[in-house]
N, CA, C and O atoms as CSV, one atom per row, in Angstrom:
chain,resi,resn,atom,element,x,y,z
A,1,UNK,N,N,0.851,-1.172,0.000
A,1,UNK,CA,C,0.000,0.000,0.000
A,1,UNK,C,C,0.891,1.227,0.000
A,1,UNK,O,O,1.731,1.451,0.872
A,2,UNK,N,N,0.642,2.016,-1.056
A,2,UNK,CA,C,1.508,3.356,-1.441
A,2,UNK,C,C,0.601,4.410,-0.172
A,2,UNK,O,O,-0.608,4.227,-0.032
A,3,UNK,N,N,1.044,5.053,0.339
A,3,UNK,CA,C,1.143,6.273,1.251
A,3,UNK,C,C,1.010,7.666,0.457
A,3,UNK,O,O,1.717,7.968,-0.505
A,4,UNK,N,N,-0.133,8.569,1.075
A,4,UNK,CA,C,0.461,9.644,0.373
A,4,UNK,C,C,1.013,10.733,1.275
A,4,UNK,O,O,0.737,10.755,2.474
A,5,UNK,N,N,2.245,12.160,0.364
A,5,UNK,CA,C,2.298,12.583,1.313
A,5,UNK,C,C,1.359,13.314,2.722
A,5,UNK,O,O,1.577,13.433,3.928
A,6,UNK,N,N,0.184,13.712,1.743
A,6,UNK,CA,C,-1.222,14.155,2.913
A,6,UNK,C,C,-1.350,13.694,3.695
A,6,UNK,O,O,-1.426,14.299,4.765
A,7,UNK,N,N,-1.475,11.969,3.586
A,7,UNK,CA,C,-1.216,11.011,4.824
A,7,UNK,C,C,-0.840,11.156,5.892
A,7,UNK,O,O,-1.377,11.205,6.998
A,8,UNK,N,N,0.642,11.264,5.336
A,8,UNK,CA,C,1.597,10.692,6.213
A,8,UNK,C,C,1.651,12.095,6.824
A,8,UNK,O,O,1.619,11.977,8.049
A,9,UNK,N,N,1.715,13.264,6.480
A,9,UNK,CA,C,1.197,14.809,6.946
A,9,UNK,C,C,0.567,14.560,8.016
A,9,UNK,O,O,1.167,14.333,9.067
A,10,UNK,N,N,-0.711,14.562,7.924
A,10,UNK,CA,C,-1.705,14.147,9.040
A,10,UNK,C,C,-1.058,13.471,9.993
A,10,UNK,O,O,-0.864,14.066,11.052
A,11,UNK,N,N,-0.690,12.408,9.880
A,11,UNK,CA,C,-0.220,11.564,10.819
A,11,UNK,C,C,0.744,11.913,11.789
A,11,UNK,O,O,0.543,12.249,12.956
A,12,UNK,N,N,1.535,11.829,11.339
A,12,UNK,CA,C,2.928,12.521,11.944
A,12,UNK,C,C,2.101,14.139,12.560
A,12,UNK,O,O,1.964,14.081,13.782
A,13,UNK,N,N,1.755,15.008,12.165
A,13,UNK,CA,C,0.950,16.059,13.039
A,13,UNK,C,C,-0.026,15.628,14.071
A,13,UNK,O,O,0.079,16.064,15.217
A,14,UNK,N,N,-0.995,14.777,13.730
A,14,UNK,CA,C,-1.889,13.749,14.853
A,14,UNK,C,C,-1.043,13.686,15.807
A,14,UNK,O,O,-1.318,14.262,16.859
A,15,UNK,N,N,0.522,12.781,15.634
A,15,UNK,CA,C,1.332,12.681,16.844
A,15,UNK,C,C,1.783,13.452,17.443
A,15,UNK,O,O,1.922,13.237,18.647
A,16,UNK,N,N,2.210,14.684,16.879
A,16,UNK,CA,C,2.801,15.495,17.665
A,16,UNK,C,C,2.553,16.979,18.049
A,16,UNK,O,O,3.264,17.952,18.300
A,17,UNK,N,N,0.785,16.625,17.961
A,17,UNK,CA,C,-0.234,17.701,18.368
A,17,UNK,C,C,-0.627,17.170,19.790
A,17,UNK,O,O,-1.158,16.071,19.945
A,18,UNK,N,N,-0.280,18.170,20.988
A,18,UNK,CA,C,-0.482,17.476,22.706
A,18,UNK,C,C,-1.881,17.477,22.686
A,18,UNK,O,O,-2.472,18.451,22.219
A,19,UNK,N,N,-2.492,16.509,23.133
A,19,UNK,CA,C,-3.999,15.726,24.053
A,19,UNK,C,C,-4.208,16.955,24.724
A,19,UNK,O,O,-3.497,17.234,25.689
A,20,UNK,N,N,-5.353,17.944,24.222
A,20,UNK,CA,C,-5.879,18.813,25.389
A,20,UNK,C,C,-7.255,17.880,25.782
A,20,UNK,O,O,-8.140,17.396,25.076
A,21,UNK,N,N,-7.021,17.865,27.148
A,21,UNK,CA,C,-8.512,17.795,27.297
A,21,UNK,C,C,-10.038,18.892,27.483
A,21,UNK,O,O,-10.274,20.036,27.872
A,22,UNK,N,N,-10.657,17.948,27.044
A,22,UNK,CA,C,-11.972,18.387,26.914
A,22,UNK,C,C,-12.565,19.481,28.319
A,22,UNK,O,O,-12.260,19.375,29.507
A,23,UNK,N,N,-13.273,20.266,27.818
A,23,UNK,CA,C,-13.791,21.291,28.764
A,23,UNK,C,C,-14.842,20.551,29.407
A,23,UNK,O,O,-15.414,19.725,28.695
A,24,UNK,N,N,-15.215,20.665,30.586
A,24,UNK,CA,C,-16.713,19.761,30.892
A,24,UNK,C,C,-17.428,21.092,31.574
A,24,UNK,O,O,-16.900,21.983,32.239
A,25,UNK,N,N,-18.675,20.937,31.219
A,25,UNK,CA,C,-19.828,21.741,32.020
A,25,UNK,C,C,-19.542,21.642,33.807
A,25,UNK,O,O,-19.357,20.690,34.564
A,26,UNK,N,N,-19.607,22.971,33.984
A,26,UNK,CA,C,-19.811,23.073,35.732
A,26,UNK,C,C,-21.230,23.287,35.856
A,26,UNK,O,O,-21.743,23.970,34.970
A,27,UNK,N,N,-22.069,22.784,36.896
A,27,UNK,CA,C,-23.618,22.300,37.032
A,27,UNK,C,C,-23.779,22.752,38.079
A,27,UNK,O,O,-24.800,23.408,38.287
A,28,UNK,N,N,-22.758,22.540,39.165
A,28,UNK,CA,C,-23.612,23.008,40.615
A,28,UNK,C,C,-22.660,24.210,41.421
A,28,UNK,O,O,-21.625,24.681,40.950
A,29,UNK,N,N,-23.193,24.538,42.583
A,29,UNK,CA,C,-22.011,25.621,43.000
A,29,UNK,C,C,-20.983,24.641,44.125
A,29,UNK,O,O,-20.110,25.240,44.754
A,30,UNK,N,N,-21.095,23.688,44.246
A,30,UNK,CA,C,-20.545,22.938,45.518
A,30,UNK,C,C,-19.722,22.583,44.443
A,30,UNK,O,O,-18.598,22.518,44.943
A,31,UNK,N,N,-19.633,22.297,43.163
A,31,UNK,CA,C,-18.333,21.746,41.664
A,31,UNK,C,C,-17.746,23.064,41.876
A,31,UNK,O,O,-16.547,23.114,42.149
A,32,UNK,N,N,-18.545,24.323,41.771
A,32,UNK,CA,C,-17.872,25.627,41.172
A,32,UNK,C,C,-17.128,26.166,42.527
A,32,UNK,O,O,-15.986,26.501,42.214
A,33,UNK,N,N,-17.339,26.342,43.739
A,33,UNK,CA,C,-16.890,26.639,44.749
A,33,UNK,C,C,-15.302,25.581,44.665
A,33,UNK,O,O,-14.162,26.040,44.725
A,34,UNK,N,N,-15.583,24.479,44.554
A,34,UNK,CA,C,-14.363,23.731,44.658
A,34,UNK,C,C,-13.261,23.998,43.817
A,34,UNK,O,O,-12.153,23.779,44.307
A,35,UNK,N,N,-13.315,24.405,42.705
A,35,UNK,CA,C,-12.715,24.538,41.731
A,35,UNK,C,C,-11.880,25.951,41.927
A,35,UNK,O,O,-10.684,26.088,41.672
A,36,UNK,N,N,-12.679,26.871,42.385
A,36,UNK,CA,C,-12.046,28.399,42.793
A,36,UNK,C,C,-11.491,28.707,44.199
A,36,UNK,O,O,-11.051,29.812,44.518
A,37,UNK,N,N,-11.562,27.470,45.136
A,37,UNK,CA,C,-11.735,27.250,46.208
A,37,UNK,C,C,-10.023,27.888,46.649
A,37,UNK,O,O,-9.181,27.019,46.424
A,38,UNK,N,N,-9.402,29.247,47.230
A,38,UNK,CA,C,-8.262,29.340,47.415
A,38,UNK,C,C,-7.210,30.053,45.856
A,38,UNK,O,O,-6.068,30.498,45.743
A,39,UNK,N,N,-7.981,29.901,45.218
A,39,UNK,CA,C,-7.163,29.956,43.585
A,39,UNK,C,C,-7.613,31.184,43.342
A,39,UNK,O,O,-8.567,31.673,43.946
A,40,UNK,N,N,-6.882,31.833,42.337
A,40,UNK,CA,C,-7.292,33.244,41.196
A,40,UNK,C,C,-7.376,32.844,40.367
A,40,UNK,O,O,-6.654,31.887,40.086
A,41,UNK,N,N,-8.417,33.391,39.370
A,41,UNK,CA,C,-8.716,33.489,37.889
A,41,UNK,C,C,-8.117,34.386,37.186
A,41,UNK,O,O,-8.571,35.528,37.104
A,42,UNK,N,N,-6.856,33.952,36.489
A,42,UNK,CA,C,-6.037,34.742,36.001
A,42,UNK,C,C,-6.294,34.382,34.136
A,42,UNK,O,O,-6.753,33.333,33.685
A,43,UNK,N,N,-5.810,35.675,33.279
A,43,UNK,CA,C,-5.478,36.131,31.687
A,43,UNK,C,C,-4.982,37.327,32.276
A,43,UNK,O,O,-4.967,37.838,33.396
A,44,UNK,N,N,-4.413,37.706,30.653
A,44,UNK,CA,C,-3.662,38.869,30.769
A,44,UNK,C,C,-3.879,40.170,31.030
A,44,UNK,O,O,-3.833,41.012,30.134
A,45,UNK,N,N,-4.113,40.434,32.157
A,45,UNK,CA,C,-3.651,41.839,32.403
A,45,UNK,C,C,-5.570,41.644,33.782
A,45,UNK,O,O,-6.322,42.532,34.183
A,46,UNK,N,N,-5.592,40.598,33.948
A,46,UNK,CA,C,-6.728,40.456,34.775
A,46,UNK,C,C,-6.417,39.284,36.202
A,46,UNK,O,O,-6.123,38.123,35.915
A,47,UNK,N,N,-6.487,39.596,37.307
A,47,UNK,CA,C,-6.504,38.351,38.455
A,47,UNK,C,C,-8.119,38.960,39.125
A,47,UNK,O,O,-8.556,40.099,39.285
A,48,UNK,N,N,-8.706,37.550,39.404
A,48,UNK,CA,C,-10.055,37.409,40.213
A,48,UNK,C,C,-9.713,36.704,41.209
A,48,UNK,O,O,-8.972,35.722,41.154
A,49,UNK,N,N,-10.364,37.274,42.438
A,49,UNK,CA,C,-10.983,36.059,43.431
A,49,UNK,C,C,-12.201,36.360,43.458
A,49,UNK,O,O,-12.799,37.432,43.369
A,50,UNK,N,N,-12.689,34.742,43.660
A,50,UNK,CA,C,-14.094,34.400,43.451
A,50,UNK,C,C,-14.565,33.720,44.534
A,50,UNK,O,O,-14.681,32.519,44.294
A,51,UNK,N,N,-14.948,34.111,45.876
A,51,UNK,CA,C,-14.506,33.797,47.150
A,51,UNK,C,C,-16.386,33.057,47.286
A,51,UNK,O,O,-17.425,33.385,46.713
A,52,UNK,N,N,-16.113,32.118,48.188
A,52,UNK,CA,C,-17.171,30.934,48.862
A,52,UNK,C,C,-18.433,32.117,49.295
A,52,UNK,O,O,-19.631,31.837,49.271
A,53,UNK,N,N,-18.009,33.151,49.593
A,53,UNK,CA,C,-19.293,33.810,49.988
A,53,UNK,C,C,-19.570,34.503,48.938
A,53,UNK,O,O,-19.753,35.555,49.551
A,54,UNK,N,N,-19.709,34.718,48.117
A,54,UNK,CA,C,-20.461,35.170,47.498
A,54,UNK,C,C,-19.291,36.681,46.867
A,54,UNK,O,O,-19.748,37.453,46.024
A,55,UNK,N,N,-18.492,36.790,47.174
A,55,UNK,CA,C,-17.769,37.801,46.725
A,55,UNK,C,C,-16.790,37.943,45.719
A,55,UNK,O,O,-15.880,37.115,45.760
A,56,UNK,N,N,-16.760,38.684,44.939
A,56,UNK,CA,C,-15.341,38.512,43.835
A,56,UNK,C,C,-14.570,40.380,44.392
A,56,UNK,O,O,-15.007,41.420,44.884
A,57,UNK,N,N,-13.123,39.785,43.860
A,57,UNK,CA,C,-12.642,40.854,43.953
A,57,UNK,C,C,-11.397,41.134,42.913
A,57,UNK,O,O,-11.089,40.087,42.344
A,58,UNK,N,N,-10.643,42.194,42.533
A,58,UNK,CA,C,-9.153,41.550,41.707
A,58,UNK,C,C,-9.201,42.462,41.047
A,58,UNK,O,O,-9.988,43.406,41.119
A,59,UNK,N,N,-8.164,42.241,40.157
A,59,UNK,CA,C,-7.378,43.962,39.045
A,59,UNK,C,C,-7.871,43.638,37.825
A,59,UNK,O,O,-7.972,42.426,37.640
A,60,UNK,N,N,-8.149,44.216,37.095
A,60,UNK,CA,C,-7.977,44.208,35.550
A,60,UNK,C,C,-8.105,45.075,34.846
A,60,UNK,O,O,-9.148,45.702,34.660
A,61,UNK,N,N,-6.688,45.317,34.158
A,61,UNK,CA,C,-5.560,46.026,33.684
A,61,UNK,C,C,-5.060,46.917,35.151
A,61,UNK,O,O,-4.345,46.364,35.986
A,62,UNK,N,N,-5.623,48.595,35.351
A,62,UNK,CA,C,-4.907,48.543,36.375
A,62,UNK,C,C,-6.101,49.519,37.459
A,62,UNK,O,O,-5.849,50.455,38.218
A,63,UNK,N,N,-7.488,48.817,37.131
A,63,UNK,CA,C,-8.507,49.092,37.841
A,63,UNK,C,C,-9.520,47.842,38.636
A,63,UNK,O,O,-9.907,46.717,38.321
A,64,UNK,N,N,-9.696,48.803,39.898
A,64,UNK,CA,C,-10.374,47.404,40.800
A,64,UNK,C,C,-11.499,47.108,40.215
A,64,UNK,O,O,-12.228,47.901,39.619
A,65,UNK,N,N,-11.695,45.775,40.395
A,65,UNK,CA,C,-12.896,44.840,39.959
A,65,UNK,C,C,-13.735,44.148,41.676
A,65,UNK,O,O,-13.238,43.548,42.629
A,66,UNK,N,N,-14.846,44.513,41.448
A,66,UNK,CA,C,-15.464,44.036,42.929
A,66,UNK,C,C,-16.878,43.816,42.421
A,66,UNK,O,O,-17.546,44.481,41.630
A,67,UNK,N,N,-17.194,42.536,43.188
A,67,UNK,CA,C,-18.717,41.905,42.848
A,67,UNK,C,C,-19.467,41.183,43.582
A,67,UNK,O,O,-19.491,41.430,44.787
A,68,UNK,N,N,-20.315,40.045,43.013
A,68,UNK,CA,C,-20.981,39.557,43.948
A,68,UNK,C,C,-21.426,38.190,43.235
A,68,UNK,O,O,-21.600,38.420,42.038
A,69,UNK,N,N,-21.598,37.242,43.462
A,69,UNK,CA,C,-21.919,35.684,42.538
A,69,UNK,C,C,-22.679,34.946,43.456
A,69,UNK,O,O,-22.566,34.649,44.646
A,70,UNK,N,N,-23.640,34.697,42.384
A,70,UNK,CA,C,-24.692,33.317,43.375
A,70,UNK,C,C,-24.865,32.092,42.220
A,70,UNK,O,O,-24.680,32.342,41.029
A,71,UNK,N,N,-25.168,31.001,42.603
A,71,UNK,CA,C,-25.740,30.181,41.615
A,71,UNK,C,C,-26.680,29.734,41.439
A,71,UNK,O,O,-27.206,29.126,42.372
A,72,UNK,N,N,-27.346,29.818,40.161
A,72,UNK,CA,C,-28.583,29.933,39.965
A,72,UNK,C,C,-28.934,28.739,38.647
A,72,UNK,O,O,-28.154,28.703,37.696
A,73,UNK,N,N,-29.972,27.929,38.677
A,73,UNK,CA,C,-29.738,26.655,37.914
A,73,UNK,C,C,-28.276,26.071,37.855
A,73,UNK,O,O,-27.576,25.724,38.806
A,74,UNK,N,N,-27.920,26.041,36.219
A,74,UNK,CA,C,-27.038,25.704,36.118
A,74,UNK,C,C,-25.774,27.146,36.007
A,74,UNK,O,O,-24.580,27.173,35.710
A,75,UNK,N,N,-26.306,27.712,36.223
A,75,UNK,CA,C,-25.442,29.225,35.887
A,75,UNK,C,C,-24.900,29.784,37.230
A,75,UNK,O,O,-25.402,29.656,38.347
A,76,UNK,N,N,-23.659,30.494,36.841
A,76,UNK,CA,C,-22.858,31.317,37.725
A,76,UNK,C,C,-23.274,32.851,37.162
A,76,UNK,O,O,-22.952,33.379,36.098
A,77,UNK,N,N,-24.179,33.422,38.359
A,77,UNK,CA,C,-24.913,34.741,38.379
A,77,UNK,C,C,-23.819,35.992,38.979
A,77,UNK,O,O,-23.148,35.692,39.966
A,78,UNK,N,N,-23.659,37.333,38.393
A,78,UNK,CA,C,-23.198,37.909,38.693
A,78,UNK,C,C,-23.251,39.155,38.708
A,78,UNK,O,O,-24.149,39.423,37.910
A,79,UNK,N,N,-22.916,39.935,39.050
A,79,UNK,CA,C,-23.114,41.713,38.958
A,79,UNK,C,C,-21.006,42.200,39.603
A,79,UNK,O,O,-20.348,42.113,40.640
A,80,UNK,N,N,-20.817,42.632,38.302
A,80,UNK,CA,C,-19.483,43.468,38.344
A,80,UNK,C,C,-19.555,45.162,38.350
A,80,UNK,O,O,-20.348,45.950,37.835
A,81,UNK,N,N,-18.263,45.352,39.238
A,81,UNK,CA,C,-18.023,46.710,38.754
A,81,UNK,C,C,-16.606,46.574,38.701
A,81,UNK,O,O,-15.857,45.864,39.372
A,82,UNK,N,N,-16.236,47.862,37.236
A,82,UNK,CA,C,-14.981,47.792,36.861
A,82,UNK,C,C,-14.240,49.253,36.696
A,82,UNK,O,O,-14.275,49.970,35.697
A,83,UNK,N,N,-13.656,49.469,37.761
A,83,UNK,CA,C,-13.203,50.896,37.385
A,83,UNK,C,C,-14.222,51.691,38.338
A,83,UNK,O,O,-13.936,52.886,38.401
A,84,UNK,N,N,-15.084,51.401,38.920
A,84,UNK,CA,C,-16.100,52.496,39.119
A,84,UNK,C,C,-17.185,52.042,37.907
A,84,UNK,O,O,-18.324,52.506,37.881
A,85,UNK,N,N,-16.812,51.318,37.156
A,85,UNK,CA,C,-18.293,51.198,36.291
A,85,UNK,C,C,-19.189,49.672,36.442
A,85,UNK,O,O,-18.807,48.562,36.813
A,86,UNK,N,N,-20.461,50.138,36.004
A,86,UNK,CA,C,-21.218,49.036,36.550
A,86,UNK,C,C,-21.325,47.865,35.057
A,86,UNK,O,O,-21.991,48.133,34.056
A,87,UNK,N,N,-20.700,46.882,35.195
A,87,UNK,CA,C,-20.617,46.090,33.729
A,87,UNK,C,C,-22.140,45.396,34.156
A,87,UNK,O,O,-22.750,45.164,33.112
A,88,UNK,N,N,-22.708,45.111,35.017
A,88,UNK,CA,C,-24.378,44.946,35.141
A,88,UNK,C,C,-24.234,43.575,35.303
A,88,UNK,O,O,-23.164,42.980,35.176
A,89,UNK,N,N,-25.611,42.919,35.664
A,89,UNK,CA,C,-25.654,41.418,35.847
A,89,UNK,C,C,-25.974,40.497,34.649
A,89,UNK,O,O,-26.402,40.811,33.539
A,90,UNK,N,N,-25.618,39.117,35.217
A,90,UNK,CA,C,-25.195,38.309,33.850
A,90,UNK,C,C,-25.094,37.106,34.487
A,90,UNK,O,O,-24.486,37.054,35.557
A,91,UNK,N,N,-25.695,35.916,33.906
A,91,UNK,CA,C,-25.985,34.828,34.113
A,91,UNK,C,C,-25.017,34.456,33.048
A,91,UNK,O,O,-25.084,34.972,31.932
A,92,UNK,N,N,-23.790,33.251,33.481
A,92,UNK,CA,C,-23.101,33.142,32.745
A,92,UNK,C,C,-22.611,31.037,33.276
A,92,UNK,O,O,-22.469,30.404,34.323
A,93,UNK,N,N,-22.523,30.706,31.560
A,93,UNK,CA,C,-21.791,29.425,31.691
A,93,UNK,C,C,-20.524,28.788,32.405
A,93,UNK,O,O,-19.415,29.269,32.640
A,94,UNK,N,N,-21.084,27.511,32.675
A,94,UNK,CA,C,-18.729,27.737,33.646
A,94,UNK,C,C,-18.697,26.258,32.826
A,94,UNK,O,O,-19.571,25.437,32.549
A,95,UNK,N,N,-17.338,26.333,32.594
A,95,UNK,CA,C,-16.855,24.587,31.649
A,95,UNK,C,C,-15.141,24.932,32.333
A,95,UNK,O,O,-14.503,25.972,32.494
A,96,UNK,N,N,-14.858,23.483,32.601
A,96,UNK,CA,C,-13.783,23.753,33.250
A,96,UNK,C,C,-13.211,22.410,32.567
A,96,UNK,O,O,-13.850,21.510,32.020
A,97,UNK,N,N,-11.312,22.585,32.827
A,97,UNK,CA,C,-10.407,21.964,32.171
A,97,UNK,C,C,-9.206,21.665,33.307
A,97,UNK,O,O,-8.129,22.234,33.131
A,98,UNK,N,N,-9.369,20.798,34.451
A,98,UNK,CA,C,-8.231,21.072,34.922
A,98,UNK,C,C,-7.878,22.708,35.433
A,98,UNK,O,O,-8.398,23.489,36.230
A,99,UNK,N,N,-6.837,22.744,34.614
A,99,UNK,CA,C,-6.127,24.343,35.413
A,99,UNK,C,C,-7.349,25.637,34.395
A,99,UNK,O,O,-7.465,26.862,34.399
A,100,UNK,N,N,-7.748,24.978,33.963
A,100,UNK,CA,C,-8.381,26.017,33.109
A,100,UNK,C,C,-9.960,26.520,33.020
A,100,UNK,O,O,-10.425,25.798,32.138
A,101,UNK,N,N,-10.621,27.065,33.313
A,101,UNK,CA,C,-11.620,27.573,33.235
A,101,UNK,C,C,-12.298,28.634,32.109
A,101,UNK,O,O,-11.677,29.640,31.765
A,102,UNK,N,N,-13.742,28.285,31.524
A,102,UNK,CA,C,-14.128,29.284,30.336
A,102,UNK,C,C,-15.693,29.164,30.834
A,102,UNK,O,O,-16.483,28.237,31.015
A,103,UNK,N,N,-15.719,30.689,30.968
A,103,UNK,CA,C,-16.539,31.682,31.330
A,103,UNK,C,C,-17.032,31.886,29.990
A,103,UNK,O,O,-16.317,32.058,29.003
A,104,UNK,N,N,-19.139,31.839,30.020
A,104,UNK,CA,C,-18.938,32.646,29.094
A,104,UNK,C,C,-20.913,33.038,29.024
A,104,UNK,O,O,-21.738,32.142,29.200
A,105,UNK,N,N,-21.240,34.238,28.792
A,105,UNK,CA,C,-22.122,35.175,28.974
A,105,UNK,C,C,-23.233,34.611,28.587
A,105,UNK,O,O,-23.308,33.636,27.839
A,106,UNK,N,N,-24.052,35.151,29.036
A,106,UNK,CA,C,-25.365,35.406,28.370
A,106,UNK,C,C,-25.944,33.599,28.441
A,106,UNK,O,O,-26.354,32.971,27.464
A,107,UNK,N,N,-25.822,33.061,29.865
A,107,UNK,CA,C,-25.801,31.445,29.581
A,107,UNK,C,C,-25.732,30.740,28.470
A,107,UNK,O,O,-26.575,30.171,27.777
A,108,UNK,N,N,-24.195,30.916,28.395
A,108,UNK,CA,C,-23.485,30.215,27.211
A,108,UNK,C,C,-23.857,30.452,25.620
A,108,UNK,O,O,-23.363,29.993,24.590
A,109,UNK,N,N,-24.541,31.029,25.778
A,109,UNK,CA,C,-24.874,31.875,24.013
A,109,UNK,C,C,-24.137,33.007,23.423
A,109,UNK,O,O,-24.173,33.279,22.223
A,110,UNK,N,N,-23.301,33.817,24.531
A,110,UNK,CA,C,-22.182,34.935,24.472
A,110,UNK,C,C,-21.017,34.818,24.283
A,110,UNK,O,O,-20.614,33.744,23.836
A,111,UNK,N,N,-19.947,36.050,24.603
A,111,UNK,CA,C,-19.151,35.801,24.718
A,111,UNK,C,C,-18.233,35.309,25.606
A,111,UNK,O,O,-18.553,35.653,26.744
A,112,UNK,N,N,-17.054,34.537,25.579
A,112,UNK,CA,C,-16.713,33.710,26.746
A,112,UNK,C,C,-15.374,34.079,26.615
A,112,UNK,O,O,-14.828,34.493,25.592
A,113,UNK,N,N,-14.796,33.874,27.902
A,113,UNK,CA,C,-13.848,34.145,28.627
A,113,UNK,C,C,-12.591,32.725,28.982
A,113,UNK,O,O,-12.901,31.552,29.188
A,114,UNK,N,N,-11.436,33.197,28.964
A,114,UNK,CA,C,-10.947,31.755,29.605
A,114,UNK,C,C,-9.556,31.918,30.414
A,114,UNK,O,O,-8.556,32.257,29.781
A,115,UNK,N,N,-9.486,31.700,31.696
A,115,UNK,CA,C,-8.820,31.788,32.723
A,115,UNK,C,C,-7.777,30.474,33.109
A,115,UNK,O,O,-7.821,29.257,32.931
A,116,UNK,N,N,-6.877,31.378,33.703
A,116,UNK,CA,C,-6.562,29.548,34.590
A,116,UNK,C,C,-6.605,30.012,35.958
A,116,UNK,O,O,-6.781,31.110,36.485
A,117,UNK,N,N,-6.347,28.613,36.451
A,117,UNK,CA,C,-6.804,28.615,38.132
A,117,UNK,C,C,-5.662,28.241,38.649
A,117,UNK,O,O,-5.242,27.097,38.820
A,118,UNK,N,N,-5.046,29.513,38.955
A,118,UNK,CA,C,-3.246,29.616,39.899
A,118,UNK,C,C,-4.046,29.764,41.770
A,118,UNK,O,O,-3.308,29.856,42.751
């Protein structure tokens, strides 16, 4: 059996493309509490804490961020302010990866966000 180069392309890339794993849905707040439990939600030029009571706090770029989170169905509920401004409330998706977490708006129909958990 002749090989072609496309093939063998694929292949050899298949191998030496790293196994990310899969994002899985976060469902409850006793999953989501655990997961943030002690850790920041860090990207660039942003750190969160997302604290057991109900509080967030943290920088992004080089203005305070302070809030408030409950969970509601399957959603992580929230109301931010950034800078002094009110970014408003928002029922938002959580899918998590290990060190990684993706946030994302408008229960999961928006735009989404993606952090890791230092």
């Amino acid at each position: 059996m002749k090989l072609s180069f496309a093939s063998i392309s694929a292949c050899v890339l298949a191998l030496a493309t790293p196994a990310f794993a899969d994002y899985e849905q976060v469902t409850t707040k006793a999953d989501f509490v655990a997961l943030v439990a002690g850790k920041s939600l860090t990207r660039p030029m942003v750190k969160l804490s997302v604290l057991p009571n109900g509080q967030i706090s943290g920088m992004g770029a080089v203005w305070e961020i302070t809030g408030q989170w409950q969970w509601k169905g399957n959603y992580l509920c929230r109301s931010l302010e950034w800078g002094g401004d009110d970014l408003g409330y928002n029922c938002q998706s959580v899918e998590a990866d290990g060190a990684k977490m993706r946030i994302t708006s408008d229960k999961g129909t928006g735009q989404s966000a993606e952090f890791r958990l230092r």
